[in-house]
TORPA-4810 file (N, C-alpha, C, O; in nm, 3 decimals):
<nodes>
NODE_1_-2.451_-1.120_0.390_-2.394_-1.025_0.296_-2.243_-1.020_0.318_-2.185_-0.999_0.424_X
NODE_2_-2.187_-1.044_0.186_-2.051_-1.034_0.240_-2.008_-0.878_0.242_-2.045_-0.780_0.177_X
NODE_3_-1.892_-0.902_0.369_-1.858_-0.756_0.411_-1.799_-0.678_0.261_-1.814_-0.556_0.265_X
NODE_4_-1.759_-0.711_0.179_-1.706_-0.639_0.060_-1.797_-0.573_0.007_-1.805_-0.452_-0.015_X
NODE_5_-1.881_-0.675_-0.020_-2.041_-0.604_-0.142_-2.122_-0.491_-0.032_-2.194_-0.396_-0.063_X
NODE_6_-2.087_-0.535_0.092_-2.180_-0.394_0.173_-2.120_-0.270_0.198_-2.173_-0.161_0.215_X
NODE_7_-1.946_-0.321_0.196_-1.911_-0.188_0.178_-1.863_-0.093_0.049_-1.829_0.024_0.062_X
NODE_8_-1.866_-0.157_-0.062_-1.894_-0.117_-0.230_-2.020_-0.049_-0.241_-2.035_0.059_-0.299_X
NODE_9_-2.124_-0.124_-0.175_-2.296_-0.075_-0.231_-2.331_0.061_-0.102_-2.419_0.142_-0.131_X
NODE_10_-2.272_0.072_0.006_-2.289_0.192_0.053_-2.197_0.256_0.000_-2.247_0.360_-0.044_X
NODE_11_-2.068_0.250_-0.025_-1.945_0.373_-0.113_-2.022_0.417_-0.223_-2.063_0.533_-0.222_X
NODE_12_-2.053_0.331_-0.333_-2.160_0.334_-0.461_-2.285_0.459_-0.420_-2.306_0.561_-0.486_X
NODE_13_-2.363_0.413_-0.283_-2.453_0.549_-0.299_-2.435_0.635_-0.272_-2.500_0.723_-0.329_X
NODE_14_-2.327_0.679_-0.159_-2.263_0.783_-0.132_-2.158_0.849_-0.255_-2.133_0.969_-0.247_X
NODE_15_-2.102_0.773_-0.361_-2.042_0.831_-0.418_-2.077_0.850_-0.591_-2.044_0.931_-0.678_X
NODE_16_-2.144_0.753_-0.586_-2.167_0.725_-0.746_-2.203_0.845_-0.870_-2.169_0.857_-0.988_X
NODE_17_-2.291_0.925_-0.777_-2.375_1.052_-0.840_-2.258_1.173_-0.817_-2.289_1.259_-0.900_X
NODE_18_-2.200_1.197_-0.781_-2.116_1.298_-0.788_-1.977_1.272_-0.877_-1.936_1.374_-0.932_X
NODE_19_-1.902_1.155_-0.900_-1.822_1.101_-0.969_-1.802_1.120_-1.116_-1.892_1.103_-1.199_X
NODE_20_-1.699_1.151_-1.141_-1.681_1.196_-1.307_-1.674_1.075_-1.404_-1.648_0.960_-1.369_X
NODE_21_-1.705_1.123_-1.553_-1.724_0.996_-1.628_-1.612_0.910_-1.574_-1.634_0.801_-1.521_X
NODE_22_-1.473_0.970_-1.591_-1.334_0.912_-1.587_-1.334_0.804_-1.418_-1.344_0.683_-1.431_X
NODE_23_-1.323_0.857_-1.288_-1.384_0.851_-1.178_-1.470_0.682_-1.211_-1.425_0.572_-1.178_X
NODE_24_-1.604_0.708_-1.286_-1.689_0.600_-1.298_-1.595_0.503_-1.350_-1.595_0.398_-1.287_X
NODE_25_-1.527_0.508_-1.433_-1.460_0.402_-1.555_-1.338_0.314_-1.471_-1.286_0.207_-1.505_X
NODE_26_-1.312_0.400_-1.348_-1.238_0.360_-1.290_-1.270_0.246_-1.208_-1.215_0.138_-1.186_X
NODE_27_-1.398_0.314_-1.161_-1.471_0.224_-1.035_-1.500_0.117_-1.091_-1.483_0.008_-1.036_X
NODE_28_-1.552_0.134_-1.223_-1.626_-0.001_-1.271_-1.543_-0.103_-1.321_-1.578_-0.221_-1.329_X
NODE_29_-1.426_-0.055_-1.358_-1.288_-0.126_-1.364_-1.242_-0.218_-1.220_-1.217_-0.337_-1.204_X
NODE_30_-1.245_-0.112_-1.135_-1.240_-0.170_-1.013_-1.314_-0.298_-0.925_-1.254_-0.386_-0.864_X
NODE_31_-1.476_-0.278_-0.939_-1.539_-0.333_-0.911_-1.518_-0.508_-0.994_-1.511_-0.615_-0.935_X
NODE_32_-1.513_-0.489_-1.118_-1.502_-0.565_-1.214_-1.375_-0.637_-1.283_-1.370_-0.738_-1.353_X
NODE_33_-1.308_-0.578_-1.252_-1.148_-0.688_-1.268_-1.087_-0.768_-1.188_-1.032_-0.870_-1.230_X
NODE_34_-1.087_-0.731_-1.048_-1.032_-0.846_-0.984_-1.114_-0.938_-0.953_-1.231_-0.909_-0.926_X
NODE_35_-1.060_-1.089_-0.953_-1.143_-1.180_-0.941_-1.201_-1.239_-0.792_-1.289_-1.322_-0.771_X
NODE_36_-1.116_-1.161_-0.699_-1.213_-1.229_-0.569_-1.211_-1.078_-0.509_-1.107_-1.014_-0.490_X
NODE_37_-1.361_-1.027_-0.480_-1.395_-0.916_-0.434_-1.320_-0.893_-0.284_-1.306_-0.781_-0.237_X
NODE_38_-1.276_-1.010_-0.221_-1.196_-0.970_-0.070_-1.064_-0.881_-0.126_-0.992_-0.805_-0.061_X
NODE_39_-1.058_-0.908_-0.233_-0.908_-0.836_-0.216_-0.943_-0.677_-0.265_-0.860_-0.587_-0.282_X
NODE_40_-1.043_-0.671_-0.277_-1.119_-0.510_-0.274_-1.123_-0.482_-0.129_-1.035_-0.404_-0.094_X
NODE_41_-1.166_-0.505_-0.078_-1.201_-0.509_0.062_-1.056_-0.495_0.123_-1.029_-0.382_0.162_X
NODE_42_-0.979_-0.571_0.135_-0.786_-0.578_0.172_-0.730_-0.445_0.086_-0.618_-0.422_0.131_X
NODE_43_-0.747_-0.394_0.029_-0.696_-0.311_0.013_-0.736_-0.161_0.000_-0.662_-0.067_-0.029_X
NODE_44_-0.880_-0.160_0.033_-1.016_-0.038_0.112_-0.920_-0.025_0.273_-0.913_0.080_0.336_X
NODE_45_-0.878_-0.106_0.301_-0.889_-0.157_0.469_-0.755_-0.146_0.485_-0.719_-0.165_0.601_X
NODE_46_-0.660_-0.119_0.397_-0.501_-0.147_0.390_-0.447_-0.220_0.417_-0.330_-0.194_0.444_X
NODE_47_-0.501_-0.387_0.429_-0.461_-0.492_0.493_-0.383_-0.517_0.363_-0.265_-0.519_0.398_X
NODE_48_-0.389_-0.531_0.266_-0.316_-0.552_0.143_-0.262_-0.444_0.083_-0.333_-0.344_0.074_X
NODE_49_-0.116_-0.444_0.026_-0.097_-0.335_-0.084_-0.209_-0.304_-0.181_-0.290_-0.396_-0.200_X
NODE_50_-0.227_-0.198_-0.239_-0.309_-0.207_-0.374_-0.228_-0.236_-0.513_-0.137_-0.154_-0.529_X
NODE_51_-0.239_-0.330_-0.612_-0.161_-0.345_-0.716_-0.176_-0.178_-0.773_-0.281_-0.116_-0.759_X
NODE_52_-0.095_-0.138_-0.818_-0.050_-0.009_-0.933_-0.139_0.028_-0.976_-0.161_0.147_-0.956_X
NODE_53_-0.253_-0.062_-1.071_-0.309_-0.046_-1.189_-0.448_0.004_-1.120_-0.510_0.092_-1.180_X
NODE_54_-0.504_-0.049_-0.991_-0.573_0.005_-0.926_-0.542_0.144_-0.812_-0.609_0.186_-0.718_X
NODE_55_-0.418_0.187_-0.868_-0.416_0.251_-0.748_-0.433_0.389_-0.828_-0.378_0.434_-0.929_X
NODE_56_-0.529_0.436_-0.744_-0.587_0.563_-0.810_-0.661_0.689_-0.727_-0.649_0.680_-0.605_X
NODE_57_-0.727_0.793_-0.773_-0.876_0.842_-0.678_-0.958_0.751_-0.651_-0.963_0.696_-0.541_X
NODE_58_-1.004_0.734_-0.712_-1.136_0.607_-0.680_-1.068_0.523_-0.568_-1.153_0.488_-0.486_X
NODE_59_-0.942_0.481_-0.539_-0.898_0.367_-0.466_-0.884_0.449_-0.346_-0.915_0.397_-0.239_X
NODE_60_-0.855_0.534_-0.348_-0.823_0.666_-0.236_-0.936_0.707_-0.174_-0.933_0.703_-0.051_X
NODE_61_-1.052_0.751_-0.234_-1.198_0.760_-0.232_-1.262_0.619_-0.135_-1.330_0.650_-0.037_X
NODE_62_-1.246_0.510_-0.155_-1.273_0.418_-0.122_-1.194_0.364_0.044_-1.252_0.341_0.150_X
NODE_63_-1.089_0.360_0.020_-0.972_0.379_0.145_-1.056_0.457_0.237_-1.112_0.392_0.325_X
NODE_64_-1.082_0.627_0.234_-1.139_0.714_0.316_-1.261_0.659_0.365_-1.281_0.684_0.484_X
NODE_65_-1.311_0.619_0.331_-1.500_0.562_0.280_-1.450_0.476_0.418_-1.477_0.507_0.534_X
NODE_66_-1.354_0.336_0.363_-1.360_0.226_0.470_-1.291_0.283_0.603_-1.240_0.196_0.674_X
NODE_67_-1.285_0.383_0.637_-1.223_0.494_0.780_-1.303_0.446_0.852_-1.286_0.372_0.949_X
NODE_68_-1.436_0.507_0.787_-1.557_0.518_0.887_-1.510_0.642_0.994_-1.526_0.629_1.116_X
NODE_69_-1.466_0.731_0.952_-1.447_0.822_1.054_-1.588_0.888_1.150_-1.585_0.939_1.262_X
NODE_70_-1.689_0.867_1.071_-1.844_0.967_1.138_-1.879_0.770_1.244_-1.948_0.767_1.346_X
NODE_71_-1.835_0.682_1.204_-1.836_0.573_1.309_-2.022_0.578_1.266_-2.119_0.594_1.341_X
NODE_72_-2.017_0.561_1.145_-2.136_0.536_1.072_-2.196_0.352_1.102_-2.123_0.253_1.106_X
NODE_73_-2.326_0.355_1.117_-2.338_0.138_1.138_-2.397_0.166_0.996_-2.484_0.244_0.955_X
NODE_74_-2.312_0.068_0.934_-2.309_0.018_0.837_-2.328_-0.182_0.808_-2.261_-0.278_0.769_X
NODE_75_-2.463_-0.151_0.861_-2.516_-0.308_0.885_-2.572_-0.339_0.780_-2.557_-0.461_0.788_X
NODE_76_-2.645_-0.317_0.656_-2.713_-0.378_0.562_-2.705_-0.303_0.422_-2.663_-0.189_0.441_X
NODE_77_-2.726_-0.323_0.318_-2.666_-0.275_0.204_-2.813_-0.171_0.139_-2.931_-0.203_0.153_X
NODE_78_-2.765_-0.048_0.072_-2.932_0.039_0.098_-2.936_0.005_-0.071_-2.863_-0.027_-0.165_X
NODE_79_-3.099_0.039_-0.028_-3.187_0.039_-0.113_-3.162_0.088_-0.253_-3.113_0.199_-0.274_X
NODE_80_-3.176_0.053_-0.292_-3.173_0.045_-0.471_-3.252_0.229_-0.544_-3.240_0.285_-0.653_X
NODE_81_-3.293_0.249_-0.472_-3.363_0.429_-0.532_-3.296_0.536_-0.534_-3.324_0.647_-0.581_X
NODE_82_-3.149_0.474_-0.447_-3.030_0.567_-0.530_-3.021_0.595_-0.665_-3.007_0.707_-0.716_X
NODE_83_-3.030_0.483_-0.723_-2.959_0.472_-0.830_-3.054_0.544_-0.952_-3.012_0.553_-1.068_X
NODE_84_-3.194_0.597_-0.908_-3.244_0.697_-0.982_-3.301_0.823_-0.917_-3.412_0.868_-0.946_X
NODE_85_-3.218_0.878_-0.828_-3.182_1.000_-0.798_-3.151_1.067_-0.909_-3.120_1.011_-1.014_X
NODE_86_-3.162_1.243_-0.885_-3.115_1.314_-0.957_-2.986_1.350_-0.874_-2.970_1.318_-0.756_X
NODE_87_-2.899_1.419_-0.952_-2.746_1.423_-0.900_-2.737_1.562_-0.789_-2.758_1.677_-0.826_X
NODE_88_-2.711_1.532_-0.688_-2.686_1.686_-0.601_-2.655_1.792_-0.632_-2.647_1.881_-0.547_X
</nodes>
């Protein structure tokens, strides 16, 4: 699994359901415009500037996420029954 998509698909369940339409449009912008997902990852991680056009909440949201401040193991990408949860 590459390290990008595992750390998108845990941010995604932790964040997805609470996120505003605007918030979503962003992410999915995010997820979906740049063409090599490492540079999502480089700039979650601050190894890279973030270009402008991505730089946003969601990018900020994401930044915090890749902290790992609770020093969470984040070894495998979860399960798919998020995604039909009801919203908290």
């Amino acid at each position: 699994v590459c390290i990008s998509s595992l750390s998108s698909s845990l941010f995604a369940k932790e964040n997805l359901n609470r996120m505003s339409e605007r918030q979503l449009n962003l992410y999915d912008r995010l997820i979906n415009e740049p063409s090599n997902d490492w540079d999502i990852y480089y700039w979650a991680t601050e190894a890279k500037p973030t270009p402008a056009v991505f730089e946003n909440d969601v990018m900020a949201m994401l930044r915090e996420f890749a902290k790992n401040k609770n020093r969470e193991q984040r070894l495998r990408q979860p399960d798919l029954e998020y995604l039909f949860e009801s919203p908290r």
